[in-house]
Structure formats: C-alpha cells, structure tokens
TIDOKE-397853 format. One record per atom (N, C-alpha, C): atom name; x, y, z; chain; residue number from 1. Coordinates in steps of 0.001 Angstrom, whole numbers. Example, Ala and Ser with C-alpha at 12.3 -4.5 7.8 and 13.67 -1.06 7.14 Angstrom:
2
<node><name>N</name><east>13190</east><north>-5690</north><up>7800</up><chain>A</chain><resi>1</resi></node>
<node><name>CA</name><east>12300</east><north>-4500</north><up>7800</up><chain>A</chain><resi>1</resi></node>
<node><name>C</name><east>13200</east><north>-3300</north><up>7800</up><chain>A</chain><resi>1</resi></node>
<node><name>N</name><east>12850</east><north>-2250</north><up>7080</up><chain>A</chain><resi>2</resi></node>
<node><name>CA</name><east>13670</east><north>-1060</north><up>7140</up><chain>A</chain><resi>2</resi></node>
<node><name>C</name><east>12900</east><north>30</north><up>7870</up><chain>A</chain><resi>2</resi></node>
% end
This chain:
80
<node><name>N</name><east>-71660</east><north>-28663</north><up>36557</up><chain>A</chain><resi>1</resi></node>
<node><name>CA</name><east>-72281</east><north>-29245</north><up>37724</up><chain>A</chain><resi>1</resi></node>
<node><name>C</name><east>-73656</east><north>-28628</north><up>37973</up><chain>A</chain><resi>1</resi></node>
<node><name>N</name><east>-73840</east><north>-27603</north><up>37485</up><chain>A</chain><resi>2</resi></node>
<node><name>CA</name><east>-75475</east><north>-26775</north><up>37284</up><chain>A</chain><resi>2</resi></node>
<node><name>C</name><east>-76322</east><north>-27853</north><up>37177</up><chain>A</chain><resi>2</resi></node>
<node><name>N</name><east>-76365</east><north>-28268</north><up>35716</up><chain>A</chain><resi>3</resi></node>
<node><name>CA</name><east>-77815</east><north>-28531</north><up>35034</up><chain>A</chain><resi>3</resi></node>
<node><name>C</name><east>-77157</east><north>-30453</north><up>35789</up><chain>A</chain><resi>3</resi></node>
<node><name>N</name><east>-76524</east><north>-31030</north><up>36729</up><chain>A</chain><resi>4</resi></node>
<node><name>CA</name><east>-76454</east><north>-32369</north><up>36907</up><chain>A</chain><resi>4</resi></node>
<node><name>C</name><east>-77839</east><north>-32715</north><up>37538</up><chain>A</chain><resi>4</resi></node>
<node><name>N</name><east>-78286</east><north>-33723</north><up>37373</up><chain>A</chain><resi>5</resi></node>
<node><name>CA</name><east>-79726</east><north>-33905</north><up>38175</up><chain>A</chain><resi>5</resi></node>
<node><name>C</name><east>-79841</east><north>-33889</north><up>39727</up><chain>A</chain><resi>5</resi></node>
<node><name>N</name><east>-78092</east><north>-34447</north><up>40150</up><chain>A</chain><resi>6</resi></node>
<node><name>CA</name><east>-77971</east><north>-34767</north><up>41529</up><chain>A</chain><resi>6</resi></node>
<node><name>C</name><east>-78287</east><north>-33358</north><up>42591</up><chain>A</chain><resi>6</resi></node>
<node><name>N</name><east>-77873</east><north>-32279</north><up>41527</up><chain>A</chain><resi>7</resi></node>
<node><name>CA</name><east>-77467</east><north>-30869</north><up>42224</up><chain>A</chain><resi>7</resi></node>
<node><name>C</name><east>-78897</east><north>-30359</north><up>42137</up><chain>A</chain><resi>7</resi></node>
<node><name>N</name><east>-79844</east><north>-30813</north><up>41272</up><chain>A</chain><resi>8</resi></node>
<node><name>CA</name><east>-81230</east><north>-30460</north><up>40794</up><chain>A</chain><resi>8</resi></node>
<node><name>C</name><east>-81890</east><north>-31263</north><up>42392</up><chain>A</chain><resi>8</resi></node>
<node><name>N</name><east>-81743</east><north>-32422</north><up>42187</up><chain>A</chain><resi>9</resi></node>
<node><name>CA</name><east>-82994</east><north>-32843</north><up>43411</up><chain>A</chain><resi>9</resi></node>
<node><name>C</name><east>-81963</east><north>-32836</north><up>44808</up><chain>A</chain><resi>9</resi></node>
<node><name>N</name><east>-81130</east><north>-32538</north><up>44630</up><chain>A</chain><resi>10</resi></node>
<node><name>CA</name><east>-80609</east><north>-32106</north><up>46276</up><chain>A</chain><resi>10</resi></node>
<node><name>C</name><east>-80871</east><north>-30539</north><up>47009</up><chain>A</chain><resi>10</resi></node>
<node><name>N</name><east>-81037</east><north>-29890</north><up>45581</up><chain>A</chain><resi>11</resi></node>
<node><name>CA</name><east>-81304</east><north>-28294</north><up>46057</up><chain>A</chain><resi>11</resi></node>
<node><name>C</name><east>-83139</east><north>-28416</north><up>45928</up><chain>A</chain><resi>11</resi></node>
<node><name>N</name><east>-83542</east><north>-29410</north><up>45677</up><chain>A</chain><resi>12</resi></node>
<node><name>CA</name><east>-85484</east><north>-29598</north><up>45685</up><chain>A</chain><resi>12</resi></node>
<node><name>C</name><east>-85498</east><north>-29658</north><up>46908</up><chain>A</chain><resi>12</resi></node>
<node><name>N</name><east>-85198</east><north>-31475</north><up>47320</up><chain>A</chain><resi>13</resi></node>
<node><name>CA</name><east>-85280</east><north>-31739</north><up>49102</up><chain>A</chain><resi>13</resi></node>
<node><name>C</name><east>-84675</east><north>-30827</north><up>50134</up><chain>A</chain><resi>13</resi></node>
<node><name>N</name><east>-83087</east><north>-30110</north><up>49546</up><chain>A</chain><resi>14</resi></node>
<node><name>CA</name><east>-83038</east><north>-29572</north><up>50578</up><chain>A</chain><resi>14</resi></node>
<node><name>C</name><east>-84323</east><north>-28468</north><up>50859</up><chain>A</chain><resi>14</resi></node>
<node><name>N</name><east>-84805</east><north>-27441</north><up>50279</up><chain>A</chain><resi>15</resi></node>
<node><name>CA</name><east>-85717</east><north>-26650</north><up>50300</up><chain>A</chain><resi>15</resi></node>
<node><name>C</name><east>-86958</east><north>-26728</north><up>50677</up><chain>A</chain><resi>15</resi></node>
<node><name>N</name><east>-87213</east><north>-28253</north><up>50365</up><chain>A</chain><resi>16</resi></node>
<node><name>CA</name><east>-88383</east><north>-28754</north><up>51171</up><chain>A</chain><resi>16</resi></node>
<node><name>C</name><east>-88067</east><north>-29202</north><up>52451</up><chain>A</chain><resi>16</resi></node>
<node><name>N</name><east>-86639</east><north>-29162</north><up>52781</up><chain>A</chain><resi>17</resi></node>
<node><name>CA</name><east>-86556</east><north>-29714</north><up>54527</up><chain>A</chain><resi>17</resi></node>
<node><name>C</name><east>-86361</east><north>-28624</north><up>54840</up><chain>A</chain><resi>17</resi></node>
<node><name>N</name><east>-86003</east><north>-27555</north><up>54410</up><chain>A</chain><resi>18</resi></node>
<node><name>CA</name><east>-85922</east><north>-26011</north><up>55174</up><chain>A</chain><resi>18</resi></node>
<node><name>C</name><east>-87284</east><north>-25533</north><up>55594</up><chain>A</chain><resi>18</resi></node>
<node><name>N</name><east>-88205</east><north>-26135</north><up>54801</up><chain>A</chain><resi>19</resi></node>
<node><name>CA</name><east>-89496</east><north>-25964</north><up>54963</up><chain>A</chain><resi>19</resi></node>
<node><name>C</name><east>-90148</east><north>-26682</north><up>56111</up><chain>A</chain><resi>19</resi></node>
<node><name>N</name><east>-89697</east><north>-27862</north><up>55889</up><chain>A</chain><resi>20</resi></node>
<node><name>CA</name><east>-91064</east><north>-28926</north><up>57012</up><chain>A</chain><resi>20</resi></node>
<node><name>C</name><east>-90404</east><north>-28224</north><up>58141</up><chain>A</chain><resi>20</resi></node>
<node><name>N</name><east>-88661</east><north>-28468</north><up>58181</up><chain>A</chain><resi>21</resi></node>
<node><name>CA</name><east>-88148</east><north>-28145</north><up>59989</up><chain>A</chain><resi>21</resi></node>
<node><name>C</name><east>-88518</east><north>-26792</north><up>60497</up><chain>A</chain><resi>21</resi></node>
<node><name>N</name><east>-89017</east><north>-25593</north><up>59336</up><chain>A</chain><resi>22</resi></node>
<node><name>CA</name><east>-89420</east><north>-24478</north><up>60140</up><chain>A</chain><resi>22</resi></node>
<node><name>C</name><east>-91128</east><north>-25301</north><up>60688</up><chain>A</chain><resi>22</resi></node>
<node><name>N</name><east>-91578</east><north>-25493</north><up>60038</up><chain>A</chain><resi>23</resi></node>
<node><name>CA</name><east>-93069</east><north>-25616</north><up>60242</up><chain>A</chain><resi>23</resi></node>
<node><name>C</name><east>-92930</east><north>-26478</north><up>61635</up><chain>A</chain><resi>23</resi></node>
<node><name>N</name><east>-92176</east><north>-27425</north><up>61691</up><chain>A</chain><resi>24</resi></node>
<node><name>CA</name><east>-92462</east><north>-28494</north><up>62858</up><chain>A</chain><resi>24</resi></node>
<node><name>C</name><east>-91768</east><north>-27223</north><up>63883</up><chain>A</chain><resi>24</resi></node>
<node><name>N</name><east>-90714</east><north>-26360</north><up>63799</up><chain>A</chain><resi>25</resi></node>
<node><name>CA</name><east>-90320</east><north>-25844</north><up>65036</up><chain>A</chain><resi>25</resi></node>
<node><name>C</name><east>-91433</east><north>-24364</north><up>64961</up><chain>A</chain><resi>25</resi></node>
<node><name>N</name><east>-92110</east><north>-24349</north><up>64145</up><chain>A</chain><resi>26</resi></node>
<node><name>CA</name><east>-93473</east><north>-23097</north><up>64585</up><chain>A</chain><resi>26</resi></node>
<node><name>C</name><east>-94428</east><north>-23113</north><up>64800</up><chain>A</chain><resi>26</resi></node>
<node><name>N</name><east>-94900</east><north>-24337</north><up>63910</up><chain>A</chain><resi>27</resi></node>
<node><name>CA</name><east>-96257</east><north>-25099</north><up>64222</up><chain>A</chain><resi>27</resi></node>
<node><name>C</name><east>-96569</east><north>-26243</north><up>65018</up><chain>A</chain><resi>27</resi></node>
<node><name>N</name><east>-95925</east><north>-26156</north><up>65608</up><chain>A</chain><resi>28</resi></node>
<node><name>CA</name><east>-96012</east><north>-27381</north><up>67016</up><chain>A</chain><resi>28</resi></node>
<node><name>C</name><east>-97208</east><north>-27730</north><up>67658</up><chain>A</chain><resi>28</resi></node>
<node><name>N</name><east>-98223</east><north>-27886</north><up>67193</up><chain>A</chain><resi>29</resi></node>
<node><name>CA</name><east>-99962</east><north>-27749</north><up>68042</up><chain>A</chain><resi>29</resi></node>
<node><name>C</name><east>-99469</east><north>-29132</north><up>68692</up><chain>A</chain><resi>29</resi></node>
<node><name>N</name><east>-100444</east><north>-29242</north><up>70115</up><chain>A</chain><resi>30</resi></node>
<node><name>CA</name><east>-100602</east><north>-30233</north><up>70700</up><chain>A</chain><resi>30</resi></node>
<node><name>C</name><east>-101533</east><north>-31546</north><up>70364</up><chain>A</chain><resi>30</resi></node>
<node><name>N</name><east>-102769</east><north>-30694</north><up>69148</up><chain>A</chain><resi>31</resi></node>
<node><name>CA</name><east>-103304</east><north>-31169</north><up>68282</up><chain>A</chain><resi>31</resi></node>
<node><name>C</name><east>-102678</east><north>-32193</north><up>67179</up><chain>A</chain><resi>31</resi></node>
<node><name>N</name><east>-101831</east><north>-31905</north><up>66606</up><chain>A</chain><resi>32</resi></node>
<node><name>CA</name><east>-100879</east><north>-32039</north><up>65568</up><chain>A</chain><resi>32</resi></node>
<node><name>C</name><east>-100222</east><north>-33137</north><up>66305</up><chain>A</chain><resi>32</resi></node>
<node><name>N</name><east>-100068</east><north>-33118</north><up>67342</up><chain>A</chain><resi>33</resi></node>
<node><name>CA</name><east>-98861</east><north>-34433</north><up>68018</up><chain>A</chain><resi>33</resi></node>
<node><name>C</name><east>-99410</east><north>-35535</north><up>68633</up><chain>A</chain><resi>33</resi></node>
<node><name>N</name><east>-100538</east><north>-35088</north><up>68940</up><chain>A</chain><resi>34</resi></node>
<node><name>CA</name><east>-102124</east><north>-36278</north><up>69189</up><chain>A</chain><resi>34</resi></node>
<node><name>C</name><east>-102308</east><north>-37192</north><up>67893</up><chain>A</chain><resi>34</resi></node>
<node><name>N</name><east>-102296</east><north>-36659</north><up>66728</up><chain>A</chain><resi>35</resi></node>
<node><name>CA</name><east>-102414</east><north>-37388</north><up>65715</up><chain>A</chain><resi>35</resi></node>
<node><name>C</name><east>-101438</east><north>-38298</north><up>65237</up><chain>A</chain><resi>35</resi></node>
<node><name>N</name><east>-100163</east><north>-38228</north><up>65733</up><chain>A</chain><resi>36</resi></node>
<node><name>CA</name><east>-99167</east><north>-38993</north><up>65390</up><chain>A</chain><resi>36</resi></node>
<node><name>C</name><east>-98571</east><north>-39419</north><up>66473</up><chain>A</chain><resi>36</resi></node>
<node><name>N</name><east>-99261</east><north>-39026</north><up>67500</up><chain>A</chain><resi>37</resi></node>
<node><name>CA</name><east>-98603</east><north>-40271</north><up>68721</up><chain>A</chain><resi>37</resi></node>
<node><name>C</name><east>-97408</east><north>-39360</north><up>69573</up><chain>A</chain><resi>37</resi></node>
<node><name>N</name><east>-97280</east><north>-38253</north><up>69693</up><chain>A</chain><resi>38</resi></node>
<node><name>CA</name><east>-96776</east><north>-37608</north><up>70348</up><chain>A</chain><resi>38</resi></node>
<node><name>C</name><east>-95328</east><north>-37035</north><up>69638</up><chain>A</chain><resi>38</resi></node>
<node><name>N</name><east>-95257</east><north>-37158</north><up>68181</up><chain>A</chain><resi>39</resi></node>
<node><name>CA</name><east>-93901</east><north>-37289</north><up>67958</up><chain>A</chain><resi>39</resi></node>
<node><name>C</name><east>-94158</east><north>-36107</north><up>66651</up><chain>A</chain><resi>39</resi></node>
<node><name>N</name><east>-93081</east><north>-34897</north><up>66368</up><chain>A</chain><resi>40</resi></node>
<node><name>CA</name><east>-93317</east><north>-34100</north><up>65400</up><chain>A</chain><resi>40</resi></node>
<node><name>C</name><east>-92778</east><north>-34410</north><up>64165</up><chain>A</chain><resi>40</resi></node>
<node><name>N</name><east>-93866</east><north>-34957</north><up>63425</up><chain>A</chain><resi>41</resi></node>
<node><name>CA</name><east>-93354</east><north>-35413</north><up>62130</up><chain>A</chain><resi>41</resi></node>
<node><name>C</name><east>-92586</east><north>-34307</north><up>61247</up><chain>A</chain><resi>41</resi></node>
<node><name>N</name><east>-93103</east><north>-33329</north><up>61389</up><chain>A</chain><resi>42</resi></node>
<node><name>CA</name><east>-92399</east><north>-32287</north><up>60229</up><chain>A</chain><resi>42</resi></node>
<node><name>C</name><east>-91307</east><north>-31897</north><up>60509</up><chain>A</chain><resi>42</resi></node>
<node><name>N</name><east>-90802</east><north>-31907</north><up>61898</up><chain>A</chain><resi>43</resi></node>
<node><name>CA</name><east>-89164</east><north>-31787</north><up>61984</up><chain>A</chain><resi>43</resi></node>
<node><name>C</name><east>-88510</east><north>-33097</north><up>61753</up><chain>A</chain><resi>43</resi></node>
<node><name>N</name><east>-89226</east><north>-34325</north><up>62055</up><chain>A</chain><resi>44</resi></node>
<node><name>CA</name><east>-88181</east><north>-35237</north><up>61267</up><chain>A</chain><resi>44</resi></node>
<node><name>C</name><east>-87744</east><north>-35519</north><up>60491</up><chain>A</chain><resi>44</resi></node>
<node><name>N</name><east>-88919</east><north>-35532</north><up>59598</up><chain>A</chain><resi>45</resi></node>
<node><name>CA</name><east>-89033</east><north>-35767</north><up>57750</up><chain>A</chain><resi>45</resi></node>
<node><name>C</name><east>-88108</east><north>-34565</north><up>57102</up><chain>A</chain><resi>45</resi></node>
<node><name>N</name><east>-88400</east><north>-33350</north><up>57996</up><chain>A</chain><resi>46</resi></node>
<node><name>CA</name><east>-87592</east><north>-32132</north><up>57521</up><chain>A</chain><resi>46</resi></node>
<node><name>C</name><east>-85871</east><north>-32624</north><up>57744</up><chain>A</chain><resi>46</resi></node>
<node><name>N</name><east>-85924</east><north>-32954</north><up>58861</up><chain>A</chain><resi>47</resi></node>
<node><name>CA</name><east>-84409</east><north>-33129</north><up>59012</up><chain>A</chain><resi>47</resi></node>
<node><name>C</name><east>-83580</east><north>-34256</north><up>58103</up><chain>A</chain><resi>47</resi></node>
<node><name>N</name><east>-84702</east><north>-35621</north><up>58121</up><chain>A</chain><resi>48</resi></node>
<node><name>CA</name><east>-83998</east><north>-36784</north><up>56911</up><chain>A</chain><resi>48</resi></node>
<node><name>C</name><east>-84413</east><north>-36366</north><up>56027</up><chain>A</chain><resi>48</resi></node>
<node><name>N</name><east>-84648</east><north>-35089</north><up>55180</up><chain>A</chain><resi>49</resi></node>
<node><name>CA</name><east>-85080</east><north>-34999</north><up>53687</up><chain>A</chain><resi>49</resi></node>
<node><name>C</name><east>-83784</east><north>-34014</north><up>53780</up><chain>A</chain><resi>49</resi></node>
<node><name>N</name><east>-83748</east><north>-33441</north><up>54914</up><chain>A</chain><resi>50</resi></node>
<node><name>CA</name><east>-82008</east><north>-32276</north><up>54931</up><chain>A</chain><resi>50</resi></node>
<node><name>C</name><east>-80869</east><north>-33287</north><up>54127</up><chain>A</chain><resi>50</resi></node>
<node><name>N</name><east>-80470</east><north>-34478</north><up>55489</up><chain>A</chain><resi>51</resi></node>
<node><name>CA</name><east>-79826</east><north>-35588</north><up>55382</up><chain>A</chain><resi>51</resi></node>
<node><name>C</name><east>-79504</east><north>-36151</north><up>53536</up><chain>A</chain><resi>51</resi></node>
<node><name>N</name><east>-80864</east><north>-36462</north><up>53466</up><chain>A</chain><resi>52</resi></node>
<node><name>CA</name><east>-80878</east><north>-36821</north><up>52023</up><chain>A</chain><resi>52</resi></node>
<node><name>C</name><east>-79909</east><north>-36188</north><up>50731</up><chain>A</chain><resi>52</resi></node>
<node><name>N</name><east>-80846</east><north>-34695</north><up>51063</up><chain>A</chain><resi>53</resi></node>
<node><name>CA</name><east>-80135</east><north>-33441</north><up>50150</up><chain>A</chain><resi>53</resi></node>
<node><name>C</name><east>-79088</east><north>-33760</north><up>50397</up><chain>A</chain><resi>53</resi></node>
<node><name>N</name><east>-78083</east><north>-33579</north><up>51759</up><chain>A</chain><resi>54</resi></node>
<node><name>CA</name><east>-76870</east><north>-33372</north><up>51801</up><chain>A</chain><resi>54</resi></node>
<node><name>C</name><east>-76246</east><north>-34103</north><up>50859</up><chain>A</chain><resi>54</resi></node>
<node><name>N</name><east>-76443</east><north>-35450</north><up>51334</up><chain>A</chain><resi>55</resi></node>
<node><name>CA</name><east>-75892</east><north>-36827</north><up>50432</up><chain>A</chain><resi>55</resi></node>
<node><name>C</name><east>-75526</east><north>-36799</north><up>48901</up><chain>A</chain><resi>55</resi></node>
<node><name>N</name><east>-77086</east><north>-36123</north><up>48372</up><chain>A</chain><resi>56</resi></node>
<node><name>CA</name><east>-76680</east><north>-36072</north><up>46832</up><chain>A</chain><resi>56</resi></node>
<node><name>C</name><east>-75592</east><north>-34552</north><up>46823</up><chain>A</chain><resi>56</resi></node>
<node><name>N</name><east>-75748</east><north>-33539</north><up>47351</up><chain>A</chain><resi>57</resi></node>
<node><name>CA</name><east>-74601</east><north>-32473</north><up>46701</up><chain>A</chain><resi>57</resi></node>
<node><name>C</name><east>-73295</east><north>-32862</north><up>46803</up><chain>A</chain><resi>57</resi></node>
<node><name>N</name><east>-73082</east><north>-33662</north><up>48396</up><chain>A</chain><resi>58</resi></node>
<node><name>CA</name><east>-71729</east><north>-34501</north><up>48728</up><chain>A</chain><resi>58</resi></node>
<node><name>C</name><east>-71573</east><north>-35279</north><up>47449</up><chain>A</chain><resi>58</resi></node>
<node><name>N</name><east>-72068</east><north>-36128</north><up>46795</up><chain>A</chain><resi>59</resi></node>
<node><name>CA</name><east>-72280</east><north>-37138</north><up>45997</up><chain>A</chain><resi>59</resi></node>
<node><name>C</name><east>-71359</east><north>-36087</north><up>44566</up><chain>A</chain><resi>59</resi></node>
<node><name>N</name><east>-72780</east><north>-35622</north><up>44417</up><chain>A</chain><resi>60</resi></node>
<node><name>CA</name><east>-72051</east><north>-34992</north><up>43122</up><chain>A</chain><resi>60</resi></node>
<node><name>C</name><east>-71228</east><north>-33781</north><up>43466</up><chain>A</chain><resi>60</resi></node>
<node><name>N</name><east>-70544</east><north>-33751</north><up>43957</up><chain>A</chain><resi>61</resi></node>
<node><name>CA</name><east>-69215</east><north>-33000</north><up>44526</up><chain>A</chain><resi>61</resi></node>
<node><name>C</name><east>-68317</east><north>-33617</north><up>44444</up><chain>A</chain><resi>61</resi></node>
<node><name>N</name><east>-68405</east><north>-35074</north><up>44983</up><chain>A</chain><resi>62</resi></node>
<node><name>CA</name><east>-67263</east><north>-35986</north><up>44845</up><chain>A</chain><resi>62</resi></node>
<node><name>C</name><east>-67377</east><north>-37038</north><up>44064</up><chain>A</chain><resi>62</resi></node>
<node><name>N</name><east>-68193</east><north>-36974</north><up>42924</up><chain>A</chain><resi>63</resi></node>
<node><name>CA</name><east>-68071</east><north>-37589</north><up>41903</up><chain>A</chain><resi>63</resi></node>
<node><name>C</name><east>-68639</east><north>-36809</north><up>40690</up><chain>A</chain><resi>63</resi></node>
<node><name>N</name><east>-67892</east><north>-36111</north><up>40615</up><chain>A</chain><resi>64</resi></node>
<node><name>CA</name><east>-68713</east><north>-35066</north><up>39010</up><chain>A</chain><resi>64</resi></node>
<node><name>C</name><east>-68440</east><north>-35496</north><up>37989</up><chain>A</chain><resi>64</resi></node>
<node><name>N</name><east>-69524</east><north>-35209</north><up>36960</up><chain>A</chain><resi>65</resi></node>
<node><name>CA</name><east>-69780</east><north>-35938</north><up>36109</up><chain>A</chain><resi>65</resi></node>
<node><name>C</name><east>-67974</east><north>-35855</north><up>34830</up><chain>A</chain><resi>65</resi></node>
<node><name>N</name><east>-67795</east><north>-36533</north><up>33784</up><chain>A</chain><resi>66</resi></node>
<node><name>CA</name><east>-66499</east><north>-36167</north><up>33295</up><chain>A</chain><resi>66</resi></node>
<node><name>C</name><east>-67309</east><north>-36401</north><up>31526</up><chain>A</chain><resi>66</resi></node>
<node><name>N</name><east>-67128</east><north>-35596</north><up>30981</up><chain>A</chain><resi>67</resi></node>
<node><name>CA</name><east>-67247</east><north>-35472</north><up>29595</up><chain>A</chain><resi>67</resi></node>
<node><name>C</name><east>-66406</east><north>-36242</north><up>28770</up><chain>A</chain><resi>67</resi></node>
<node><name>N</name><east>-65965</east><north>-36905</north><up>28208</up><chain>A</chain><resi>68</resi></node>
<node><name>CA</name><east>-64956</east><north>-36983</north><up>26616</up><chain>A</chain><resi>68</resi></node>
<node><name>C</name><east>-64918</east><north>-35996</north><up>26291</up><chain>A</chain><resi>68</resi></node>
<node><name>N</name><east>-63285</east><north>-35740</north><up>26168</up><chain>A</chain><resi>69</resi></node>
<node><name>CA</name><east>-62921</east><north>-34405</north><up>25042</up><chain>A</chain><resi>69</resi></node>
<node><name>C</name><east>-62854</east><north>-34502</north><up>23569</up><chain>A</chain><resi>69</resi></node>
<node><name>N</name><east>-62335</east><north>-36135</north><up>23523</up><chain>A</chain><resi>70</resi></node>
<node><name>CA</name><east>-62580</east><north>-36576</north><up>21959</up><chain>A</chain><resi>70</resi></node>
<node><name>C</name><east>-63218</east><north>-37212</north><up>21703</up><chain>A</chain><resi>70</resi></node>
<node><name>N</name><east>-64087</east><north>-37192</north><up>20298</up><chain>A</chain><resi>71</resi></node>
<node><name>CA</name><east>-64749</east><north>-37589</north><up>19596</up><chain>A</chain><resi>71</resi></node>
<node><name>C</name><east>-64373</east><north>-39103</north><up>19184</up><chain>A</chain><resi>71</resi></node>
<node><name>N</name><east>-65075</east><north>-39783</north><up>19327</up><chain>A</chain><resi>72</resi></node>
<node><name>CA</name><east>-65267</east><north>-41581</north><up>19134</up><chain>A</chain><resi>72</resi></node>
<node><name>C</name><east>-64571</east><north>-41621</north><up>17752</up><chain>A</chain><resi>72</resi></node>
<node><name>N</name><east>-63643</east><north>-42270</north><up>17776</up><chain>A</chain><resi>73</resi></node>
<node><name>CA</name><east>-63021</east><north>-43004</north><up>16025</up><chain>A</chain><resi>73</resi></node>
<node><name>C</name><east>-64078</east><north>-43670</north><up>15115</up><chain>A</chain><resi>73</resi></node>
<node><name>N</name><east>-64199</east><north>-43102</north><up>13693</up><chain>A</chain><resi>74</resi></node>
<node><name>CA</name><east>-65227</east><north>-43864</north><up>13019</up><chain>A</chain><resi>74</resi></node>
<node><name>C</name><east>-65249</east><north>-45253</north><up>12914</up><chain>A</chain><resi>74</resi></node>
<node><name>N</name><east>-63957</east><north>-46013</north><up>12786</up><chain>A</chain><resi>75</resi></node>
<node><name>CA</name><east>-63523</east><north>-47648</north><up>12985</up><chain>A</chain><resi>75</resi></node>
<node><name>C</name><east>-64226</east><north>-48015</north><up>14140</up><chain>A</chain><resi>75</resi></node>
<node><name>N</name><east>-64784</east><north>-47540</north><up>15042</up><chain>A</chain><resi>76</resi></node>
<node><name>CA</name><east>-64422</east><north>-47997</north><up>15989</up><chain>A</chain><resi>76</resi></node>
<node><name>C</name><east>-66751</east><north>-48548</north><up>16146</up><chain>A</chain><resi>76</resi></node>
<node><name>N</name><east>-67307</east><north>-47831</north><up>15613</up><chain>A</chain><resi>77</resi></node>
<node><name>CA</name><east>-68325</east><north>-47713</north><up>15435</up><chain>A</chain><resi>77</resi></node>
<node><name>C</name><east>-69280</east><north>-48862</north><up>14916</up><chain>A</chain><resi>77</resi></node>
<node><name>N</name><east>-69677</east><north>-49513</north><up>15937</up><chain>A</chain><resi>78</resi></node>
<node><name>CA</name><east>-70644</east><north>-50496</north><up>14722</up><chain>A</chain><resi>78</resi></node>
<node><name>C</name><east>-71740</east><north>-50479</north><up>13907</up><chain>A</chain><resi>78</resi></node>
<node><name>N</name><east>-70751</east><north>-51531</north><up>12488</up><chain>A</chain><resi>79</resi></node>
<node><name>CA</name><east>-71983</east><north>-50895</north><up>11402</up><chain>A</chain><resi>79</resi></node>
<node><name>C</name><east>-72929</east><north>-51819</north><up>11619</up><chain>A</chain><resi>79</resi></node>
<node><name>N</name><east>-74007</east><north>-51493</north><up>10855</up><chain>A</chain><resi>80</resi></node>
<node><name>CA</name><east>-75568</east><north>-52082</north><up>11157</up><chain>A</chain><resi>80</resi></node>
<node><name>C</name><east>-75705</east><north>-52727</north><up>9895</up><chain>A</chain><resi>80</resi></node>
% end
C-alpha cells in the first residue's frame, strides 16, 4: 500500500492542506480578505484539499490494490 499512487497524492494534498489551513488561521490580513470579497480562501481550499486527501487514503484503505499469486497459463495467451 506504500508505493499505491492513491496513498502518494493523498499524503501530497493532505500536506498541502496542513499548509494553506495554518496560513489562512495565521495569516489572516484584512488586506488579504478585501481581495476576495471578505472570505479566507486559504482555510477553505486548505480544508477541501484535507477533505480530498481524506477520500483517497479512505479509498485505498478500502479498496487495496490485490496482486495475482499465479502466473497466467501459456494456453491461455494470445498468439500473434
């Protein structure tokens, strides 16, 4: 479940929403909220990019990937 991609970009976004939601709850300028209309973008985006993450680790948690243990029958193979 390491190297799955799901566990790869859920531990990206989450890390980047750990990021925006500190910034929106430290960097709060009144400046900053003038520009977007009164509303703090970096805790939102932080929080639905959290959301997101969650989804894929849930995801590939409850659907992990399953290997074949055996090897494909040569009959079974189409020839060219």
């Amino acid at each position: 479940m390491l190297f799955d991609i799901r566990t790869i970009v859920g531990a990206l976004l989450g890390s980047y929403a750990v990021i925006l939601v500190v910034t929106g709850l430290v960097h709060d300028t009144g400046a900053e909220e003038a520009k977007t209309g009164g509303v703090n973008v970096n805790l939102w985006a932080g929080l639905g990019m959290g959301a997101v993450a969650l989804a894929f680790l849930v995801w590939a948690l409850l659907r992990p990937v399953s290997v074949p243990t055996e090897a494909p029958d040569e009959d079974s193979s189409p020839e060219a």
